[in-house]
N, C-alpha and C positions, 0 to 999 in steps of 0.2 A: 251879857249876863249882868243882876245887877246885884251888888252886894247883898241885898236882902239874900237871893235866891243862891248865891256863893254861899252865907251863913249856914242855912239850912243844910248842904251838904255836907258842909265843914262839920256840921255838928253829930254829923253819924259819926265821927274819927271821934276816941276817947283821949287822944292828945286836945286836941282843942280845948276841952274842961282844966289840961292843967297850963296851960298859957297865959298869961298878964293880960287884961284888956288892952294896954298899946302890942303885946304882941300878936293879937289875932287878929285885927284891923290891917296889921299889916299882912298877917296871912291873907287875908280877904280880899284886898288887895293885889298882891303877887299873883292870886288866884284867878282873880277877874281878867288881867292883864294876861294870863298863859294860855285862859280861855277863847281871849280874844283872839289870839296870835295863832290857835288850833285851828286849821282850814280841814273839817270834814266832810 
């Protein structure tokens, strides 16, 4: 998954809106990497 396509998702959540831009990068982040590690 690539961050762009993490953002999008992230941005349904109304938490995201209130997060610092260095904190949602790293959510974006922890997110790509949880996705990667999901074997479905």
């Amino acid at each position: 998954m690539s961050p762009r396509q993490a953002i999008r998702i992230l941005m349904l959540s109304p938490i995201y809106f209130r997060l610092s831009p260095a904190q949602r990068w790293r959510l974006v982040r922890e997110y790509c990497q949880l996705v990667k590690s999901c074997k479905v």
